[in-house]
C-alpha positions in Angstrom: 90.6 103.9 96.6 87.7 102.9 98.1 88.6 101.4 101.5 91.4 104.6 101.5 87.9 106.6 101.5 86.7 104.5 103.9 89.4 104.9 106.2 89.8 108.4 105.9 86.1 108.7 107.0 86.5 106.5 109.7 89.4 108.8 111.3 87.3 111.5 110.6 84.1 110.0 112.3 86.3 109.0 115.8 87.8 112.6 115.5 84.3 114.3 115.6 83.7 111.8 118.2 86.6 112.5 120.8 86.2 116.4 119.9 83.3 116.1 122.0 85.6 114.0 125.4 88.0 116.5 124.8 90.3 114.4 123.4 90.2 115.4 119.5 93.3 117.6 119.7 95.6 114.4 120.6 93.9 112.4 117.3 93.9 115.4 114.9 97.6 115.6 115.1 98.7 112.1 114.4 97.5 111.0 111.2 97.5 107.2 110.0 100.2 107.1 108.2 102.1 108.5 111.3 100.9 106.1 113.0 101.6 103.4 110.8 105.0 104.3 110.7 105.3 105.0 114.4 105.0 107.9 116.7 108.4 108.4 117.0 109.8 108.7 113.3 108.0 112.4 111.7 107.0 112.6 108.5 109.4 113.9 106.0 108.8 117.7 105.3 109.5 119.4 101.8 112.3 121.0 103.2 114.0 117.4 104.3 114.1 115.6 100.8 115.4 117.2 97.2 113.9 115.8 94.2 115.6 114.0 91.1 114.5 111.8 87.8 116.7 109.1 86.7 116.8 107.8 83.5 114.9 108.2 80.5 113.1 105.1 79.5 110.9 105.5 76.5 108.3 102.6 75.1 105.7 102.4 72.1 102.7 104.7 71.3 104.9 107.6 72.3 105.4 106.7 75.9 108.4 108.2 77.5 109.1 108.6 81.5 111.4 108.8 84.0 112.5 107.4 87.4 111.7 110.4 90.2 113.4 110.4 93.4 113.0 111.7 96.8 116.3 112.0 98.7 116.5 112.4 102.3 118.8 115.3 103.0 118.1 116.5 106.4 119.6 114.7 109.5 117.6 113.0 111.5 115.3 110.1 110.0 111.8 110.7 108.9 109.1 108.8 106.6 107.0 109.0 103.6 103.8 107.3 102.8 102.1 107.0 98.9 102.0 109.2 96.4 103.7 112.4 95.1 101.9 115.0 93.9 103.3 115.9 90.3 102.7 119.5 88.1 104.4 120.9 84.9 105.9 124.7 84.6 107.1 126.5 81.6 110.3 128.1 81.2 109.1 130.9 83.3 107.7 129.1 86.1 103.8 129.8 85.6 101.7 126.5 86.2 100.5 124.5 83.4 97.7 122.6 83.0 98.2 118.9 84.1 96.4 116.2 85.9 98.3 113.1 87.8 96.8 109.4 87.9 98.0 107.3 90.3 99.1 103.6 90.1 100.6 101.3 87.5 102.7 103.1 85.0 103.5 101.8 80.9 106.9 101.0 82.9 106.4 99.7 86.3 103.5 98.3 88.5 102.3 100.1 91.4 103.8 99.0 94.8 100.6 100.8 96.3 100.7 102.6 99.2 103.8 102.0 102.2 105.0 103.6 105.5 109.0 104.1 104.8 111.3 105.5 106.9 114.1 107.1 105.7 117.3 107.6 107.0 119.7 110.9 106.1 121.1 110.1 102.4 118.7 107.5 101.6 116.4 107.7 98.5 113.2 106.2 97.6 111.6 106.3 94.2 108.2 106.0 91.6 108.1 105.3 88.0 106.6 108.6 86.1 105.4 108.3 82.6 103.5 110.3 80.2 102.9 110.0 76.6 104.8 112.6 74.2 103.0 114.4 71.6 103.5 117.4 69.4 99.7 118.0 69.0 97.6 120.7 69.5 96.6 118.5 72.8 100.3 118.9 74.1 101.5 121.1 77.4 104.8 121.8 76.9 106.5 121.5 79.7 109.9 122.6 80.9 110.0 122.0 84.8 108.3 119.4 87.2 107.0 120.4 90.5 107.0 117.1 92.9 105.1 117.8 96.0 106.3 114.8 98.6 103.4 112.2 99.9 102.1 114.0 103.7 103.3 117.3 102.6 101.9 120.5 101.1 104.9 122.3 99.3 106.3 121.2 96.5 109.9 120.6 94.9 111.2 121.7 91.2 113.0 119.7 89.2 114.1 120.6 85.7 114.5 121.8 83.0 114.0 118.5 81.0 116.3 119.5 78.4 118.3 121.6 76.6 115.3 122.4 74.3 114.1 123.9 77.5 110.3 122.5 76.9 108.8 118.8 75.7 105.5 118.2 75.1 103.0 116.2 77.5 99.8 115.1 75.9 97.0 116.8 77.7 99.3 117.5 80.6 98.6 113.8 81.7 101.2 112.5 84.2 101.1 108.6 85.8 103.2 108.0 89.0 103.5 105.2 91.2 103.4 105.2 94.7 107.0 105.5 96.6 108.8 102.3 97.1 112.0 101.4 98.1 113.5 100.0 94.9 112.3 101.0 91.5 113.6 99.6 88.6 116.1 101.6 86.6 116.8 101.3 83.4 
């Protein structure tokens, strides 16, 4: 986290610095990660990728999760790079309370943080897990909003069940970074 917030003010820092030249405009519109993955791939959009979980793996102390993947359904090829964003909803779409950690999950270690291009059809994916609870400490929870690393609108996917609602202790949710192969169960 650290050097990420050590980068971040670095890019900052030049941009400041080239605002003055007159060349700030060029650096304030390619970020790192577009840069990383190079100039001539763009970053997937929330309107280019749908939004899936695979698989419900389940382990002890009331962990349960899920395999969440980002699908590239546009045409042309663009990339991703870290994390997703994740939130609950009820049954009536109003936002719950939630928070997201990221890294290693009770399922999966964390690939950490990758430029990946993705062609049209291809799907990347993160472990999700949460622990289950039926406490007066649970969000119940019957949709998940996935908002796509680099982007700023978010996906719905759900409902989990026919129940309509499952609990989430404390609205806690652990991702992964996006990789290229997650293990399924």
């Amino acid at each position: 986290m650290f050097h990420l917030t050590r980068k971040l003010m670095m890019t900052v820092t030049v941009a400041a610095v080239l605002a003055g030249t007159g060349a700030g405009a060029a650096l304030a519109a390619t970020s790192a990660p577009a840069a990383a993955a190079g100039s001539s791939v763009p970053r997937c959009y929330t309107q280019d990728l749908s939004a899936g979980l695979r698989g419900a793996e389940s382990g002890p102390g009331n962990e349960a999760g899920f395999i969440l993947t980002l699908t590239n359904e546009s045409q042309r090829s663009c990339f991703l790079d870290g994390y997703p964003g994740l939130g609950l909803q009820d049954f009536s779409h109003h936002t719950l309370p939630s928070h997201t950690f990221w890294g290693p999950t009770a399922f999966d270690r964390d690939p950490g943080r990758q430029p990946i291009v993705l062609s049209p059809g291809e799907t990347v994916s993160a472990s999700l897990a949460f622990i289950t609870g039926t406490t007066k400490h649970a969000v119940w929870a019957s949709y998940l909003t996935v908002t796509p690393p680099n982007a700023y609108h978010h996906l719905v996917v759900g409902p989990f069940s026919r129940a309509m609602a499952f609990p989430v202790y404390r609205g806690d949710l652990y991702v992964t970074a996006m990789a290229r192969h997650t293990p399924h169960p």
